[in-house]
C-alpha positions in Angstrom: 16.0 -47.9 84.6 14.8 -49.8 81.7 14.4 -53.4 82.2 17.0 -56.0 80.7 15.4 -59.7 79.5 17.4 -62.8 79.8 18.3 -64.5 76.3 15.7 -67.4 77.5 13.1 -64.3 77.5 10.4 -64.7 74.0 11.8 -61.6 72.6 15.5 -62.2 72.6 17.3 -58.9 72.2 19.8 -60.5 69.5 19.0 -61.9 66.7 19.7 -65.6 66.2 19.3 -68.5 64.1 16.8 -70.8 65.8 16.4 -74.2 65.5 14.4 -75.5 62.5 14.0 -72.0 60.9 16.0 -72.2 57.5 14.8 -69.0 56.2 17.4 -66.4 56.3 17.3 -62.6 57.2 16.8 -61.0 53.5 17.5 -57.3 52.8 15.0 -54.7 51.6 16.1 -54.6 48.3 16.6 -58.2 48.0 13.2 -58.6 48.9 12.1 -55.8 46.6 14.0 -57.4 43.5 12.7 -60.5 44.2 9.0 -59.2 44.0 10.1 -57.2 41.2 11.0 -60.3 39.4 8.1 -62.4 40.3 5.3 -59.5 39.4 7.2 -59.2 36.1 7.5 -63.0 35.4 3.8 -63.6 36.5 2.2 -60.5 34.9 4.4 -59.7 31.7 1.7 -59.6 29.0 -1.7 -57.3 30.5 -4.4 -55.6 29.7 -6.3 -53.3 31.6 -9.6 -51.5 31.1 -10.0 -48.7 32.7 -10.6 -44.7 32.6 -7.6 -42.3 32.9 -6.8 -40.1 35.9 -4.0 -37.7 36.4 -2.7 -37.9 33.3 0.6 -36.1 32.5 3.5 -35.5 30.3 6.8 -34.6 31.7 9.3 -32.7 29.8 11.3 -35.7 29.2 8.1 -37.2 26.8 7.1 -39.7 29.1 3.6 -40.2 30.2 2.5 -41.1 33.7 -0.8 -41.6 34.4 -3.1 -43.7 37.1 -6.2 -46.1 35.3 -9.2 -46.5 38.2 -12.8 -48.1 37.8 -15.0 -48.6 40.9 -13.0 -50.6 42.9 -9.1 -50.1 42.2 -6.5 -47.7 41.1 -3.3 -48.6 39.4 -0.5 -46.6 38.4 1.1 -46.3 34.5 4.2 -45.3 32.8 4.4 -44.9 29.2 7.7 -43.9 28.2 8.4 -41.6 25.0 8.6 -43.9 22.1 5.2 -45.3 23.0 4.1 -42.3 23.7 4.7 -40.6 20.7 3.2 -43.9 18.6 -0.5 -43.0 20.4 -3.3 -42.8 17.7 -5.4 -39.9 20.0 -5.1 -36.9 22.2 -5.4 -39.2 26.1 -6.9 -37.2 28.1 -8.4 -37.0 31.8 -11.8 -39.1 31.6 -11.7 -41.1 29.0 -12.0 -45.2 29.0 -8.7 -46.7 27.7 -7.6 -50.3 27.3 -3.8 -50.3 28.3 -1.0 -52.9 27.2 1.8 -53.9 28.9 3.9 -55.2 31.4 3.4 -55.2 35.5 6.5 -54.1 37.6 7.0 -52.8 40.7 8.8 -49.3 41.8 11.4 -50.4 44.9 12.1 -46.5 45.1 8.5 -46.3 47.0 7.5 -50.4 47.4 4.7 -49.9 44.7 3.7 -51.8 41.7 2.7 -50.0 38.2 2.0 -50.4 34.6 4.6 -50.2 32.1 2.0 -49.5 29.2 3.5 -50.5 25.5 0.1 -49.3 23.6 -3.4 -47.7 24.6 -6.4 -47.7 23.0 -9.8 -46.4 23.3 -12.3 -48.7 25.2 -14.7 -48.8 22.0 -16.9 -46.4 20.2 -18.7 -45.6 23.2 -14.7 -44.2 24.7 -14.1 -42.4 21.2 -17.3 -41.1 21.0 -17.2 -39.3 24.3 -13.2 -38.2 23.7 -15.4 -36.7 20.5 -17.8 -34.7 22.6 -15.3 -33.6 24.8 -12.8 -32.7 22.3 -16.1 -30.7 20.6 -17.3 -28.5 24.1 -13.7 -27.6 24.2 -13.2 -26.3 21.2 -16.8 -24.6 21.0 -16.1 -22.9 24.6 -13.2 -21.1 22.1 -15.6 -19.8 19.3 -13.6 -22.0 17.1 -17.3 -23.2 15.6 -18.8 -19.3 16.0 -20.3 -18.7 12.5 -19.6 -15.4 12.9 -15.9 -15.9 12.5 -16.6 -17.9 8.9 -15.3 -16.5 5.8 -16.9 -15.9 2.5 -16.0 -18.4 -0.1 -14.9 -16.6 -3.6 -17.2 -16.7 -6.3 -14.6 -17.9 -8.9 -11.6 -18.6 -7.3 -8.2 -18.9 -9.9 -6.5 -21.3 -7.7 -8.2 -24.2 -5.6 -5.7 -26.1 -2.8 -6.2 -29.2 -2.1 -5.0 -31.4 0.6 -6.0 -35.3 0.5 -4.0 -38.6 -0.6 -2.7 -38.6 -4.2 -3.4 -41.3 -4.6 -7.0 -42.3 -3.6 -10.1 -41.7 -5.6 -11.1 -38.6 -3.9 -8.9 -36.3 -6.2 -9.9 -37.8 -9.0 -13.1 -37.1 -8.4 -12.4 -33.8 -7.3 -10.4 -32.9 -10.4 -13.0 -34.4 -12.8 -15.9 -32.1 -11.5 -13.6 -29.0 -11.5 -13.4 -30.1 -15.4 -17.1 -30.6 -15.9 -18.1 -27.6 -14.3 -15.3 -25.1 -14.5 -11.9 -25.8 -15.1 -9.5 -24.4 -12.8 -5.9 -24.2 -11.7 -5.2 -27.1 -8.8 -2.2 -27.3 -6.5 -2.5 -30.9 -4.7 -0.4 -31.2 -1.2 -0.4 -35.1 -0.3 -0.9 -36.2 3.1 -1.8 -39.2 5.1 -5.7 -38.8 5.9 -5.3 -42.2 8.4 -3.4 -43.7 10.7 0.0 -42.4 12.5 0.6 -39.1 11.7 -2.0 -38.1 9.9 -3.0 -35.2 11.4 -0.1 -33.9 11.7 0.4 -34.2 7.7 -3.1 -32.4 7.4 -2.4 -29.5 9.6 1.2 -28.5 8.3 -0.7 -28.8 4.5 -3.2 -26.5 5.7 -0.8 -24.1 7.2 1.5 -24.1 4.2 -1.0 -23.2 2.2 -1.4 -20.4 4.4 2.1 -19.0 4.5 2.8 -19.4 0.2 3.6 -15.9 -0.6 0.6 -14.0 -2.7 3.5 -12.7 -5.3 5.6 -16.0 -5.1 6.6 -18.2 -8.3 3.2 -20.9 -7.1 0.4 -19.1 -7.4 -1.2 -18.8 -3.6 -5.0 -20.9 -3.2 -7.8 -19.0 -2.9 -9.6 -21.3 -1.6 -8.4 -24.7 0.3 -10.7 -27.9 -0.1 -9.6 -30.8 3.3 -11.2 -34.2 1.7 -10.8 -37.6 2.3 -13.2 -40.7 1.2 -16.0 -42.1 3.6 -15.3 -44.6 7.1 -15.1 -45.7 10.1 -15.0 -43.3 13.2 -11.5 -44.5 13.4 -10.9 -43.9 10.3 -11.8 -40.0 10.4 -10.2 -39.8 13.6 -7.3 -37.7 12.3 -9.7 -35.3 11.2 -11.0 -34.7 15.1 -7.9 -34.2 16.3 -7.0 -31.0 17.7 -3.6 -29.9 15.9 -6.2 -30.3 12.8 -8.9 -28.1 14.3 -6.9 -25.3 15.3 -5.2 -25.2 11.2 -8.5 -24.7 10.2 -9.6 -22.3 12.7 -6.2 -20.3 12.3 -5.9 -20.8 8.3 -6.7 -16.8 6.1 -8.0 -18.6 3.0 -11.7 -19.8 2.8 -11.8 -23.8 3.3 -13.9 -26.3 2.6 -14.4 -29.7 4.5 -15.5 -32.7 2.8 -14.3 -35.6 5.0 -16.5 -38.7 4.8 -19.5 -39.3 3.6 -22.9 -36.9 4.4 -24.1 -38.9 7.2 -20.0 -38.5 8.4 -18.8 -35.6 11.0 -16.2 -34.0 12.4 -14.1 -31.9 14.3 -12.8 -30.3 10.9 -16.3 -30.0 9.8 -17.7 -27.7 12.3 -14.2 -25.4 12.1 -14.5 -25.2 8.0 -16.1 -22.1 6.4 -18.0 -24.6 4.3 -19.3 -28.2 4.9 -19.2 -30.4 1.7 -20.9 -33.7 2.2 -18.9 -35.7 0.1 -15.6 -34.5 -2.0 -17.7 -34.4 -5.5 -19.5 -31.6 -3.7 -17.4 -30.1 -2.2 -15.7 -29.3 -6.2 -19.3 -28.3 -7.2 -19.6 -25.9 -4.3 -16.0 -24.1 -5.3 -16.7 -22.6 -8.8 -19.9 -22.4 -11.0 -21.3 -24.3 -14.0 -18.7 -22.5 -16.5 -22.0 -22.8 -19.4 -24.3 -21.6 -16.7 -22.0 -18.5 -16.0 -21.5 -17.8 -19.2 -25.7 -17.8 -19.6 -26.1 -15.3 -17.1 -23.3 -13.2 -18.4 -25.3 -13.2 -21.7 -28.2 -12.7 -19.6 -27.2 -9.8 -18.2 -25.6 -8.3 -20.9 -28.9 -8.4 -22.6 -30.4 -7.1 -19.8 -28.3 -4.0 -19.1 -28.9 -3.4 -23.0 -32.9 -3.3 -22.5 -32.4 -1.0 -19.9 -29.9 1.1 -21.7 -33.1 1.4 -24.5 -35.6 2.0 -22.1 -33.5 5.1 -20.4 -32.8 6.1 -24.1 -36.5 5.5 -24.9 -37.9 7.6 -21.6 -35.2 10.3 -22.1 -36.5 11.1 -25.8 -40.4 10.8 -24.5 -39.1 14.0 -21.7 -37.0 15.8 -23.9 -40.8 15.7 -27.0 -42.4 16.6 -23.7 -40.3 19.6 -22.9 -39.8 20.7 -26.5 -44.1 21.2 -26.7 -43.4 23.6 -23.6 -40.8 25.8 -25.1 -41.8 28.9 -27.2 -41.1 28.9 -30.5 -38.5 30.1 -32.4 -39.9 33.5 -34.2 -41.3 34.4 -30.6 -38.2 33.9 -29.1 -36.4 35.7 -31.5 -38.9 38.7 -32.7 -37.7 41.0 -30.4 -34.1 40.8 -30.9 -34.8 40.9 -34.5 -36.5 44.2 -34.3 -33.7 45.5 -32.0 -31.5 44.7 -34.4 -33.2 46.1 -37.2 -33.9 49.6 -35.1 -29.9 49.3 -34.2 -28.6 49.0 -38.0 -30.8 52.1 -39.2 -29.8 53.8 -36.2 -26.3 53.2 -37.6 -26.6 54.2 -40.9 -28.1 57.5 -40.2 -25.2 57.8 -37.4 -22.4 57.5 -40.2 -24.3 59.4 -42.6 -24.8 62.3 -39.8 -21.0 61.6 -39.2 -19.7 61.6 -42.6 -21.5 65.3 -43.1 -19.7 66.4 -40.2 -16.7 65.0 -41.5 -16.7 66.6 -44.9 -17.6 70.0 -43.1 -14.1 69.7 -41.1 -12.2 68.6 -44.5 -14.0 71.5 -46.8 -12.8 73.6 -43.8 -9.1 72.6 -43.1 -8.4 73.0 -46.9 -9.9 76.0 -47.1 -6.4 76.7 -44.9 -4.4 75.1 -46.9 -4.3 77.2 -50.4 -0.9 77.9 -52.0 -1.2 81.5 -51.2 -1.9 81.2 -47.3 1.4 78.7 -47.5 3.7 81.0 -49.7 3.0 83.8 -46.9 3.2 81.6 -44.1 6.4 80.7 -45.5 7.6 84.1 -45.9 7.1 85.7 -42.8 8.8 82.4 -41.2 12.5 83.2 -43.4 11.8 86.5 -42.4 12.1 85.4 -38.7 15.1 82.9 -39.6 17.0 85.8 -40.9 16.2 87.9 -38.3 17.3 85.9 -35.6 20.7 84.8 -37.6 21.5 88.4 -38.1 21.1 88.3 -33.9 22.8 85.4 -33.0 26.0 86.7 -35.9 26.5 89.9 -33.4 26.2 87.9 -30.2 29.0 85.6 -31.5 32.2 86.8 -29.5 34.3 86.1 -32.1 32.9 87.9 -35.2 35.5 91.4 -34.5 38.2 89.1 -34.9 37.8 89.7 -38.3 39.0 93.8 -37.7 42.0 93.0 -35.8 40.7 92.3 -32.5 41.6 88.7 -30.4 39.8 87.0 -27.3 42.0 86.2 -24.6 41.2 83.0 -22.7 42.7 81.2 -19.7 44.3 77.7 -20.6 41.4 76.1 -19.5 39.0 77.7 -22.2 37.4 80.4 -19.8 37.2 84.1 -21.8 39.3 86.8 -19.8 38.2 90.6 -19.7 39.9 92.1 -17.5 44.1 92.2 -17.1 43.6 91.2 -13.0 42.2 87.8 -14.7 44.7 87.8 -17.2 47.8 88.1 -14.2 45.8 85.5 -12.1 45.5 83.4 -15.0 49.6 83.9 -16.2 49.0 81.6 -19.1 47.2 82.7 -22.0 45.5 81.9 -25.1 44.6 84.5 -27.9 42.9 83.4 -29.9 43.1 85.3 -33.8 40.6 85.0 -36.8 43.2 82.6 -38.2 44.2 80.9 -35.0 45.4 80.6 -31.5 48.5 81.8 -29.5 49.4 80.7 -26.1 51.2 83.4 -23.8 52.6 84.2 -20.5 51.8 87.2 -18.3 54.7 89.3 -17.6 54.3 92.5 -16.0 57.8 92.2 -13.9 56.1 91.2 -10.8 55.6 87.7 -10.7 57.9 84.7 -11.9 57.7 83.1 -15.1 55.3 80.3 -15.2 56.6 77.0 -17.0 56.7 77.1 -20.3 53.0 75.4 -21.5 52.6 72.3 -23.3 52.6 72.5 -26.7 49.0 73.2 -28.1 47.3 71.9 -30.9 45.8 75.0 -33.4 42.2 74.5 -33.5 40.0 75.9 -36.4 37.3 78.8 -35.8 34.2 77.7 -35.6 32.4 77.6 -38.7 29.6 80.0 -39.3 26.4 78.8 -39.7 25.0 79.9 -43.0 21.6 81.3 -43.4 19.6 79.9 -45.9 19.5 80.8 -49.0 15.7 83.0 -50.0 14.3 80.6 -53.0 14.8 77.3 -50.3 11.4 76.0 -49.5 10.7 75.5 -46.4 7.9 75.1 -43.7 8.7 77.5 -41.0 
């Protein structure tokens, strides 16, 4: 059984106000608020050197983060608005100075840093957020040569994306005019400060996306410039939204940010380092005079050698023409072939034209009146003859001495009466004509009267010819 204490006991079960103590009971959050407001009123303006850890952006855009040196850690909030406002990439490992305000957190009884700006810790800070930034970048063959592009010889269109209003495109556009003049599209941006890299990589990037066929003509080649500085001052052009333009940008660029003894990020990701802007014009196009020179140049030189081929082809062809025979040897024997050839022809005709006239004397010797007149002759002889034949084979030459032909209707000649009765209608035909008849011998019916016939004409006789007509048969 546990063991009850009397209320005279040093631990009173119950609490109870005790004489002389004025301090009353005070709830957690009381307690926390009022810590709250003393850390606050104590520690309202801060700032704290030290090198970031954990650092972290939630999807709200705030920014928590712990600052630690050798001895302490302290925890940082930097809402959105200040966040947004930071001049550099904040990273893991790098020495800040933070601004702000202390407070405390009642949800877990622990104070923080409500930071309103951050800086780098000096050059020293920059300088290694510089060489960390770089090994970054380098471990992505963003600085690989091999991935470099060719700048054009003599490029139509140069890009160029720096402050309108400093002195670097002035001096760009004045050594473009000097050397070569050239077609210049000029896309302002910040090259310092808030936003500046931002500016510089959207420039480069619209650049990239103008249309080749569009109404602006698209760069073919992209010049990043900005005057001489500080560290600070160039920063913009270290920062990574900058780098990766560059890196991901089709059209040849050239980087001239700063002076020669000046480098950065931009600089190791360009196809080209310029060391200052002026060169970076004279390394985009050639001396216009000098190019023209070596035009001339070469012109003239193609033309030499154009002489010297002529001059060495008309030294072969001398060379070769000694070699050749000459013309009478090469053309002797064809001559005498052709001489043999034409008197071999004319004693061919001749032999042909004697053989000729033989045949002619011969055939006419065929040909005399007399050998015709009794050709001709014998031939009427043999024309009569065979009229005199073919007069008493034609069936209808006794129908002149009172005989007729009997045909059937249908024109086929009938000789014997058994046709005739088969027949039943008849034609007779008369030296003078034709009459159509019936057969009637009392043993078979009348056939229907016939149709009405029309009287045709006897043939004609063909007439022999008469003895004193020439002809060739």
């Amino acid at each position: 059984m546990p063991e009850f204490r009397s209320d005279t006991d040093d631990a009173p079960l119950l609490a109870e106000q005790r004489p002389g103590d004025n301090a009353l009971a005070m709830s957690v959050g009381e307690l926390s608020f009022k810590l709250k407001r003393m850390v606050e009123g104590e520690f309202g303006h801060v700032r704290i050197r030290g090198e970031i850890s954990g650092y972290k952006r939630a999807t709200s855009g705030h920014v928590y983060l712990a600052l630690k040196d050798d001895s302490a850690v302290i925890d940082g909030v930097m809402w959105k608005g200040a966040a947004n406002g930071l001049a550099f990439a904040a990273q893991d490992g790098i020495e800040v100075i933070a601004t702000g305000k202390l407070t405390t957190y009642p949800g877990r009884s622990k104070y923080q840093i409500v930071i309103d700006r951050m800086e780098l810790a000096g050059a020293g800070a920059l300088m290694a957020l510089f060489e960390k930034l770089k090994a970054k970048l380098a471990g992505e063959g963003l600085f690989d040569a091999a991935r470099k592009q060719r700048l054009p010889y003599l490029p139509k269109t140069i890009g160029v994306v720096t402050s309108p209003t400093g002195a670097v495109i002035r001096d760009i556009l004045h050594r473009l005019e000097d050397r070569c003049p050239t077609h210049v599209l000029v896309w302002p941006v910040k090259v310092q400060g808030h936003g500046a890299a931002e500016e510089v990589a959207a420039a480069i990037r619209g650049f990239d996306a103008m249309p080749a066929d569009g109404p602006t003509p698209r760069p073919d080649l992209v010049i990043v410039a900005r005057g001489g500085g500080s560290i600070e001052d160039l920063w913009a052009f270290n920062e990574e939204a900058v780098v990766r333009a560059v890196a991901g940008c089709s059209i040849p660029i050239i980087s001239a940010v700063g002076h020669e003894t000046d480098t950065t990020l931009c600089d190791f990701t360009a196809d080209l380092r310029a060391p200052t802007p002026t060169a970076a014009a004279e390394l985009a196009v050639p001396v216009l005079a000098d190019l023209r020179h070596t035009i001339q140049s070469h012109g003239l030189r193609t033309q030499r050698c154009a002489n010297r081929y002529l001059e060495r082809g008309r030294e072969q062809l001398t060379a070769l023409a000694r070699l050749l025979p000459k013309r009478d040897a090469l053309l002797g024997p064809q001559r005498q072939r052709a001489d043999d050839a034409g008197q071999r022809l004319d004693r061919g005709l001749e032999r042909r034209i004697t053989l000729a006239r033989g045949q002619l004397d011969r055939s006419s010797g065929a040909l005399r009146p007399a050998v015709l007149q009794q050709q001709v002759t014998r031939n009427r002889d043999r024309l009569a003859a065979t009229w005199r034949l073919v007069q008493s084979l034609n069936p209808d030459a006794v129908l002149d001495r009172g005989y007729a032909r009997v045909t059937a209707r249908g024109g086929a000649t009938l000789s014997s009466a058994t046709a005739a009765r088969e027949a039943g209608a008849l034609t007779l035909r008369f030296r003078d004509g034709s009459v159509d008849a019936i057969v009637d011998d009392g043993t078979t019916s009348p056939s229907p009267p016939p149709a009405p016939k029309v009287e045709r004409k006897p043939p004609r006789a063909y007439a022999a010819p008469k003895p004193d007509q020439p002809t060739l048969l």
